[in-house]
matplotlib code that plots the C-alpha trace (Angstrom):
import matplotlib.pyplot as plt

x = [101.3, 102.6, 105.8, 105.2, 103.3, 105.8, 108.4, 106.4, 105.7, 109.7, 110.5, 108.0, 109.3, 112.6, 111.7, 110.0, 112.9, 115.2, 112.4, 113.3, 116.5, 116.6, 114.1, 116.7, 119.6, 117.8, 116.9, 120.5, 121.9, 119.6, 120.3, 124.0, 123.1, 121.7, 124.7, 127.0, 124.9, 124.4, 127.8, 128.9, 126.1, 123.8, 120.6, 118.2, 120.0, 119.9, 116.2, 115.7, 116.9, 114.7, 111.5, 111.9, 111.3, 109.4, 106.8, 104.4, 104.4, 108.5, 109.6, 113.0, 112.5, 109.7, 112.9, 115.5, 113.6, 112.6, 116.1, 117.3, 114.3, 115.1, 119.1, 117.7, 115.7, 112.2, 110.9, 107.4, 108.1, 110.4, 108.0, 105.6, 108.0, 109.0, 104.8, 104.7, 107.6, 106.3, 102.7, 104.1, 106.3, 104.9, 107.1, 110.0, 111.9, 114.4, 111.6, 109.9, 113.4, 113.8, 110.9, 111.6, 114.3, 111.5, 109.1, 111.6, 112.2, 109.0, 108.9, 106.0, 107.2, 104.2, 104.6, 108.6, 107.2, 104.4, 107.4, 109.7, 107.0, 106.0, 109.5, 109.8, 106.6, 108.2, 111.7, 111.5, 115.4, 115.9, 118.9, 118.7, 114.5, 115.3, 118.2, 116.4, 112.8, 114.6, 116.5, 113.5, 111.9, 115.5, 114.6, 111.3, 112.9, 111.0, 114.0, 111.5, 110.6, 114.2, 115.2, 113.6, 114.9, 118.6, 118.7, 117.8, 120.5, 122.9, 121.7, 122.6, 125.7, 127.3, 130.3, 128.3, 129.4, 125.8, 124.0, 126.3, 126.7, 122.8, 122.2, 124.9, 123.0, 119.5, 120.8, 122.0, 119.0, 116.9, 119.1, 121.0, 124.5, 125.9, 125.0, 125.8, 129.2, 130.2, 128.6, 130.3, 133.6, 133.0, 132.2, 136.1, 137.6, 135.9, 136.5, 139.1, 138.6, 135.0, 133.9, 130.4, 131.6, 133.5, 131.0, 128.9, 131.7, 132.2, 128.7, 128.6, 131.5]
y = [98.4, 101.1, 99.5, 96.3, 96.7, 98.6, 96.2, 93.4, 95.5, 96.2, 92.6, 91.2, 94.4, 92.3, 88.8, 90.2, 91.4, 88.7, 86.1, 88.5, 88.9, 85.0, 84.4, 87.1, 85.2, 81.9, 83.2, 84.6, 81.3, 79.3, 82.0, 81.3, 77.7, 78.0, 79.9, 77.4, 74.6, 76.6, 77.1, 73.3, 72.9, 71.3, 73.0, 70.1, 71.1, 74.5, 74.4, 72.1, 74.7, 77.7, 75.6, 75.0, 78.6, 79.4, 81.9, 83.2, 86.6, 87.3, 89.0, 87.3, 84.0, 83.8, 85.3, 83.1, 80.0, 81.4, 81.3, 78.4, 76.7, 77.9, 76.8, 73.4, 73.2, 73.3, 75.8, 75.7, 76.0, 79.5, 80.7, 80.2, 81.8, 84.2, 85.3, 85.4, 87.6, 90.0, 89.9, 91.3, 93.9, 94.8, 97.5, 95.1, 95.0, 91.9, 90.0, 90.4, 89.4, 86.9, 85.7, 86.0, 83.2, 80.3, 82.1, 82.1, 78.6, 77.2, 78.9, 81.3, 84.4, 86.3, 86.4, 87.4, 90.4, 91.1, 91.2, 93.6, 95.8, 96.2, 96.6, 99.6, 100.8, 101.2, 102.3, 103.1, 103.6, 100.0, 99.0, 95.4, 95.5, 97.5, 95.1, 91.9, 93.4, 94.6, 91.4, 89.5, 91.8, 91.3, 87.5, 88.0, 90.2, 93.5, 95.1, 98.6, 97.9, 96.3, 99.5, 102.1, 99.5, 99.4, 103.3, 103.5, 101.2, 103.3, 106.3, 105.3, 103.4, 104.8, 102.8, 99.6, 96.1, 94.6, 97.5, 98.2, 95.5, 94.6, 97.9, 98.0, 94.7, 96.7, 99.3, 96.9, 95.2, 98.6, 99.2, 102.2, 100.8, 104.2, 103.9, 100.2, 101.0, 103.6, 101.3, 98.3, 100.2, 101.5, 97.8, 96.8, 99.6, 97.5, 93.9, 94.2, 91.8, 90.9, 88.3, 89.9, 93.0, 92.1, 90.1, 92.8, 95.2, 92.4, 92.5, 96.4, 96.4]
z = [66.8, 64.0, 64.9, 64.4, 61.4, 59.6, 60.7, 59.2, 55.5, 56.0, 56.1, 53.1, 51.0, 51.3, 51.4, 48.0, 46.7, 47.5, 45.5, 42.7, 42.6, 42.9, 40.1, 38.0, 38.7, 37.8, 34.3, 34.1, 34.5, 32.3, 29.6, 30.1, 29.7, 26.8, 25.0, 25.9, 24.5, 21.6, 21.2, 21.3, 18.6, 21.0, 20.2, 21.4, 25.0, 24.6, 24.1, 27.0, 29.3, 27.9, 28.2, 31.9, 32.6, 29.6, 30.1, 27.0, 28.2, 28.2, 24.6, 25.8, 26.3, 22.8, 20.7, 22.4, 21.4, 17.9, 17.6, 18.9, 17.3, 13.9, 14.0, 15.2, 11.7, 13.7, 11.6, 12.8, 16.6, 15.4, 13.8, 16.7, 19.1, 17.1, 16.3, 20.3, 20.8, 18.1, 19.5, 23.0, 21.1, 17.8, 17.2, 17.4, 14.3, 15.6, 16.3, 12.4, 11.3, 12.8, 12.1, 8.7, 9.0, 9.5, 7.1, 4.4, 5.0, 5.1, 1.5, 2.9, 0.8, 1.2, 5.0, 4.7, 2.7, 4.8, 7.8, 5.8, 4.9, 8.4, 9.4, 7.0, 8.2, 11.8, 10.3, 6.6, 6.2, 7.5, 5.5, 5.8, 5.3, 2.0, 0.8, 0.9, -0.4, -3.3, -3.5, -4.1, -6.4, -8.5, -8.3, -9.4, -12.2, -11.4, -11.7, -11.6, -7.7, -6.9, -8.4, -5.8, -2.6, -3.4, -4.2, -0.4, 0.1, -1.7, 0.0, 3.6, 2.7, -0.8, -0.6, 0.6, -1.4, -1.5, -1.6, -4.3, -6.2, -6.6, -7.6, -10.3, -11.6, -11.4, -12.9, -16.4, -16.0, -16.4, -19.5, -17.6, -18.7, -18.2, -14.4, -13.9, -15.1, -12.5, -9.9, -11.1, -11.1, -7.3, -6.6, -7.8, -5.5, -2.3, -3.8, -6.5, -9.6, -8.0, -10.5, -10.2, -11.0, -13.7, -15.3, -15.4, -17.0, -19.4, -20.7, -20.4, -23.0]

ax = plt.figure().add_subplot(projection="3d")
ax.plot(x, y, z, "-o")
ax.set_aspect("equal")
plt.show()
């Protein structure tokens, strides 16, 4: 009977793994679906396939269809999917920026801030986190906290156009013309006659 019994665990232990190898390569395919509808611009499709297997407790399925959601312009579903996917891994950064995208264009500002700042809570030298907080702090013209951002941004990446070139325009906006120069000059040795760049010269002078 030991025999038999250990025969039978032998053969459920493999009929168990063959229903998951199965289920793998099933996701596998409707992942590779997806891509190619994606790439021929046929998001509607592309979404199609994901829901048939959707299930609210995989991180990679809620992302795939926050983004595929967002690039059909269904802002509302991404930002659904993308809430999901970052309930099931909060430290996930990808997931907060992604979920950024729909915030941002649903015009819900204070939840893209609330996303970067818990992005820099989980990695404070973020680089793209730190750009775009002290982007919109430039656009709000607090040029004092858009200031503090793009120095980080400067730090990891000195010879970094955007990084750069934002904080070149902090920098004249703070009245540090001195500074903005020599950033606006390291500017023009990554993009030579940058109009940015040499706009700002031009009102340096």
């Amino acid at each position: 009977m030991k025999i038999v019994y250990k025969l039978m665990l032998g053969a459920m232990f493999f009929v168990g793994m063959n229903n998951t190898q199965a289920q793998e390569n099933s996701l596998q395919d409707v992942f590779t679906q997806s891509y190619y509808s994606e790439k021929q611009g046929n998001y509607t499709l592309a979404i199609s396939a994901m829901k048939k297997v959707y299930d609210a407790n995989s991180y990679e399925i809620n992302l795939r269809l926050g983004w595929l959601s967002y690039s059909a312009g269904l802002y509302k579903e991404s930002l659904n999917y993308y809430q999901i996917a970052v309930g099931i891994m909060p430290y996930s950064v990808e997931a907060k920026l992604g979920l950024v995208y729909p915030a941002a264009a649903l015009g819900n500002m204070t939840q893209v801030m609330d996303a970067y700042k818990k992005i820099l809570e989980i990695d404070p030298q973020n680089t793209t986190a730190n750009y775009r907080m002290g982007y919109v702090f430039y656009d709000k013209k607090d040029y004092q906290s858009a200031f503090s951002y793009f120095e980080k941004v400067v730090n990891l990446y000195p010879f970094g156009y955007d990084g750069l070139l934002m904080f070149a325009w902090t920098n004249y906006q703070l009245g540090k013309t001195r500074e903005a120069k020599v950033l606006f000059n390291k500017v023009l040795l990554l993009s030579p006659n940058d109009a940015s760049a040499l706009e700002g010269l031009a009102l340096i002078k």
